[in-house]
C-alpha positions in Angstrom: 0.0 0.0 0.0 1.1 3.6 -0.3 2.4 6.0 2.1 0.0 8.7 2.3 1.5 11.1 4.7 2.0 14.6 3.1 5.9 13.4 1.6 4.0 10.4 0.3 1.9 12.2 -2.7 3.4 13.8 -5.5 0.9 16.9 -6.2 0.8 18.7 -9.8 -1.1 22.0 -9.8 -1.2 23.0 -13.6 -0.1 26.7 -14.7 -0.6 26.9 -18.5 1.8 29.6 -18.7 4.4 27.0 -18.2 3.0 23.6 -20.0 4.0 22.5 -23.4 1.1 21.4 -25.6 2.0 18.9 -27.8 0.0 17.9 -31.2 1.2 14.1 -30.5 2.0 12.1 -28.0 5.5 12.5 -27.3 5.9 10.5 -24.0 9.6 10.7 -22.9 10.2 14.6 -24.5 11.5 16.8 -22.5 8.6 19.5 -20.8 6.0 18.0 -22.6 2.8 18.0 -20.3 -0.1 17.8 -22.5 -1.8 16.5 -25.7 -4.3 18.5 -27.9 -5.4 16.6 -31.0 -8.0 17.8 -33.5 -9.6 15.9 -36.0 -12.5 16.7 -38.0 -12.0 20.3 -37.9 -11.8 20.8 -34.1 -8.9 23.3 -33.5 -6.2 22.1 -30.6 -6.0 23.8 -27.1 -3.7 26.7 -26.6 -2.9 28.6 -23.2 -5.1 31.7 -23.7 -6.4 34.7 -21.6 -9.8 35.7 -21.5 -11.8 38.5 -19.8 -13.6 36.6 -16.5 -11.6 33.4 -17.1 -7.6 34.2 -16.6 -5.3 32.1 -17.7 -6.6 29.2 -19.4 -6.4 26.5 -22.4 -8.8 27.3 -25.2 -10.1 24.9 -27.6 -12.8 25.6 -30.5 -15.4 22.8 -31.7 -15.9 24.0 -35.5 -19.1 23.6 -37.0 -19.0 20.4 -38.4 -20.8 17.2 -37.1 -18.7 14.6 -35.5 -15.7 16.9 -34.7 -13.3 15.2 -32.4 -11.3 17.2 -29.8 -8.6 15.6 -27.0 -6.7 16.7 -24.6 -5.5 14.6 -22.4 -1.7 13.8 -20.1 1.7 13.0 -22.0 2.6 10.4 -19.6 0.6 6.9 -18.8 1.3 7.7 -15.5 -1.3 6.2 -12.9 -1.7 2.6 -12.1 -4.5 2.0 -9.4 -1.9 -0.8 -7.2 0.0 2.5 -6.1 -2.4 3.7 -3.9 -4.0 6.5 -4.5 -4.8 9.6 -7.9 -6.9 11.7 -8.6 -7.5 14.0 -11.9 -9.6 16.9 -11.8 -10.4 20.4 -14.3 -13.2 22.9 -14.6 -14.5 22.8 -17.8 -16.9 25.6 -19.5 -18.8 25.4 -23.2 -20.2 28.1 -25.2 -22.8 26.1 -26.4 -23.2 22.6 -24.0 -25.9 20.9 -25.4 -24.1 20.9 -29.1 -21.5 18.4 -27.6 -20.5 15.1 -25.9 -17.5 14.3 -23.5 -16.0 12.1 -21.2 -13.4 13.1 -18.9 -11.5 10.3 -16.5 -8.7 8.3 -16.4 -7.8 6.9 -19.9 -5.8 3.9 -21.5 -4.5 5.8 -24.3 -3.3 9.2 -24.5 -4.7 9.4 -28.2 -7.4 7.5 -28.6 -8.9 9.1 -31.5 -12.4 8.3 -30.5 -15.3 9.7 -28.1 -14.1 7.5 -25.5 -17.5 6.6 -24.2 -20.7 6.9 -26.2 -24.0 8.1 -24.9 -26.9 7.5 -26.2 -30.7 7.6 -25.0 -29.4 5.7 -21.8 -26.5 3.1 -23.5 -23.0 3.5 -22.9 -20.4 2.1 -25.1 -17.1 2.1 -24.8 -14.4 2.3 -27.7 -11.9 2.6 -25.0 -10.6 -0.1 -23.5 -9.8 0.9 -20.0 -11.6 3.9 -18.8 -12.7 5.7 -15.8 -14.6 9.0 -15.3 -17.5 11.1 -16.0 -19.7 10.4 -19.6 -21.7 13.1 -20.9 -23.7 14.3 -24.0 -26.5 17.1 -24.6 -28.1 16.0 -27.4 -28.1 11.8 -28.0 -28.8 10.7 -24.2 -32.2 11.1 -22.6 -31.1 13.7 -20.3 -28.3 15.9 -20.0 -27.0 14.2 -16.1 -23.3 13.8 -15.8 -23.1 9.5 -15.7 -19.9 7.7 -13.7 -18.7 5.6 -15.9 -15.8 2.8 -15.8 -14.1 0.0 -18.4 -11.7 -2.5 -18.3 -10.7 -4.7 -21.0 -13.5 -3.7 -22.8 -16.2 -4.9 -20.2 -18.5 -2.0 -19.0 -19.3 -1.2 -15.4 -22.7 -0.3 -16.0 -24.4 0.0 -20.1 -27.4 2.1 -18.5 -27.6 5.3 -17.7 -30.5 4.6 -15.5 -28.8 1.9 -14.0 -26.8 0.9 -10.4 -23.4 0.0 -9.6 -22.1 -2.0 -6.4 -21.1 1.0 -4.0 -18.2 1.4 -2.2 -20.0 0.9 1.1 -20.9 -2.6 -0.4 -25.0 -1.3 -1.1 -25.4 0.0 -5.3 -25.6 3.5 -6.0 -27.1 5.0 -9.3 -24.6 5.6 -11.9 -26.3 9.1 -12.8 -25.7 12.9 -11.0 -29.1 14.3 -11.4 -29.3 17.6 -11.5 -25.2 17.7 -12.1 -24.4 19.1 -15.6 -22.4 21.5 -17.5 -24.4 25.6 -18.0 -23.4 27.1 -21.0 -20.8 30.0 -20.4 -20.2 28.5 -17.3 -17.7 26.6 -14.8 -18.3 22.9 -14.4 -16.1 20.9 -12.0 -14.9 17.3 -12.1 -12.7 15.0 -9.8 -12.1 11.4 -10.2 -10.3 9.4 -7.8 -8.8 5.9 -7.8 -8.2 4.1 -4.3 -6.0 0.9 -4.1 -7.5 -1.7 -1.8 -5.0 -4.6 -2.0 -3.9 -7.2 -4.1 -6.9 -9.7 -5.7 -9.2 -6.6 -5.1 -10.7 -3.7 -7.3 -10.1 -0.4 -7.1 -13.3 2.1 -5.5 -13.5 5.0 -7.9 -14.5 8.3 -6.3 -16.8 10.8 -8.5 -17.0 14.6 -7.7 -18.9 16.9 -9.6 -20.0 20.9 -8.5 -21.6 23.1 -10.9 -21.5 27.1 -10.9 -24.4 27.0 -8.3 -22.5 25.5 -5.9 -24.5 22.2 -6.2 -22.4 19.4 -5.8 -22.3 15.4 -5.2 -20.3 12.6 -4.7 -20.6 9.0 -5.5 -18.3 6.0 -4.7 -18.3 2.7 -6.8 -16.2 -0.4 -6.8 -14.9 -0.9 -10.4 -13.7 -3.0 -12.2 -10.2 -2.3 -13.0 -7.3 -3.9 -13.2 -5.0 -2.3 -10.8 -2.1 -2.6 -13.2 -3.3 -1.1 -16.1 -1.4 2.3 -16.9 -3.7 5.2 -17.3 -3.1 9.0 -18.5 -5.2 12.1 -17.6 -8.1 12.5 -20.7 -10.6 14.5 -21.9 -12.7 13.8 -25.3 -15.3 16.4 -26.8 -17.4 15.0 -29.8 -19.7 17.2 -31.5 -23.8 15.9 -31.6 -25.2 18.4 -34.9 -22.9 20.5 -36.8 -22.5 23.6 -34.2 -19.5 24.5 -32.6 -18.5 26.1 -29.8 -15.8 27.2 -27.7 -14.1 25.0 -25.4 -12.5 26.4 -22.2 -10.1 24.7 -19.0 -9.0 25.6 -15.9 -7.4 23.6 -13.1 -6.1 20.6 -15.0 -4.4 19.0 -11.8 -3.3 15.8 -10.8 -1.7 14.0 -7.9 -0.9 10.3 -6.8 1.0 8.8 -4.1 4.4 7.3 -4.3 4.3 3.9 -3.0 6.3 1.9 -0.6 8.2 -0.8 -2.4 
C-alpha cells in the first residue's frame, strides 16, 4: 500500500503559462505536459487569456458534425496498485448541449475516438480501459453527468438509469441528477482511484459541482485492473454541426508514491 502522509503524494497544480502542448504524443520529451489533438475540424488547445476566465487553455469545436477534440496527459502515469490519484479540471462550453464528452482516467493518451458513447441511456465504450465522467446534450435522454468505468473492454454499468455496487458494499445509481455543465459556465470534475489490495478492485471516487454550488459525490467499486497504466483524458465529440468554444481551468493531478 502507499504511504499517504504529506511526503508520500506527488501533487501537480497546472499553470498553462508553463506547460508545453503537444499535437502528438511525445511521452519521454523533454517538458511535454499535455496532448491537444483535432480531427475533424476541431482546432487544438492553446494557453489563452480571456476577460472573466484568466489564464486558461482554449479549444474551439468548429461547425461540423462529429468533430473530435482531446486533450488529455503526456505520460501513462497512474496505475491503481500504487495507492491512491486523482484528476480533476473545470470545464466551461459556449454552447453545452451541441457536444458530448467524457473526462477520467484513460488507456491511451490518443485514442482518437469519443471515449464513451451516450446515447438515450446506453454506454459504449471504444476505449478499452476507462474511468470517469460520460456526458452528451443532445443523444442521451437527459443531460445528467453518468460515472462511468471499463476495463478490457467490459462496461461497469451499459445504462444510464442503471446501479453500480457501491463502495460501502449497497449500489448506487450511476447518474448525477441535476449535475451538468451551464453554458458559459464553470463545471467541476474529480475522479479518484483508491488501491485496496492485491486480488481486489479499485473504489473509484466521482466529484462533480456546478457554478451554483451544487455538488455530489458517488463512490463505486470498479472494475479495473489495478495494473493497467492510465493518463489524464478529456474527449469532446460534436452531436449536430455547431461548434463552440471550449474552455479549461485547473487541469491537476496527484498520486501517491508507494512503498516498495
Amino acid at each position: 500500500m502507499a504511504n499517504v502522509a504529506p511526503k508520500g503524494i506527488l501533487e501537480h497544480i497546472d499553470i498553462p503559462s508553463q506547460s508545453i502542448i503537444a499535437a502528438a504524443a511525445a511521452t519521454g520529451a523533454t517538458g511535454t505536459m499535455w496532448v491537444s489533438d483535432a480531427t475533424g475540424s476541431a482546432t487544438d488547445f492553446v494557453a489563452a487569456v480571456a476577460a472573466g476566465k484568466g489564464l486558461h487553455y482554449f479549444g474551439v469545436m468548429d461547425a461540423v458534425d462529429n468533430s473530435l477534440l482531446e486533450f488529455a496527459g503526456n505520460w501513462l502515469q497512474f496505475t491503481a496498485q500504487e495507492g491512491h490519484c486523482y484528476i480533476e479540471t473545470m470545464i466551461q462550453f459556449e454552447d453545452a448541449s451541441e457536444h458530448a464528452f467524457c473526462f477520467g482516467f484513460n488507456d491511451t493518451v490518443e485514442d482518437g475516438n469519443l471515449t464513451v458513447d451516450y446515447a438515450t441511456d446506453t454506454l459504449t465504450p471504444t476505449a478499452t480501459a476507462f474511468c470517469g465522467f460520460v456526458y452528451d446534450g443532445t443523444d442521451a435522454s437527459d443531460n445528467n453527468l453518468v460515472c462511468y468505468w471499463v476495463s478490457a473492454a467490459v462496461s461497469g454499468q451499459t445504462d444510464a438509469t442503471g446501479k453500480a455496487t457501491s463502495a460501502g458494499g449497497g449500489s448506487e445509481y450511476v447518474k448525477m441528477k441535476g449535475i451538468a455543465p451551464t453554458d458559459a459556465k464553470w463545471l467541476y470534475m474529480r475522479v479518484e482511484l483508491q488501491d485496496t489490495g492485491s486480488g481486489y478492485y479499485p473504489i473509484a471516487t466521482f466529484t462533480a459541482t456546478d457554478h451554483t454550488g451544487k455538488s455530489a459525490t458517488k463512490e463505486f467499486k470498479t472494475n479495473l485492473t489495478r495494473s493497467t497504466p492510465l493518463c489524464w483524458h478529456l474527449s469532446i465529440e460534436n452531436r449536430t454541426a455547431t461548434g463552440g468554444d471550449v474552455f479549461l481551468r485547473n487541469c491537476n493531478w496527484a498520486q501517491t508514491i508507494p512503498d516498495m
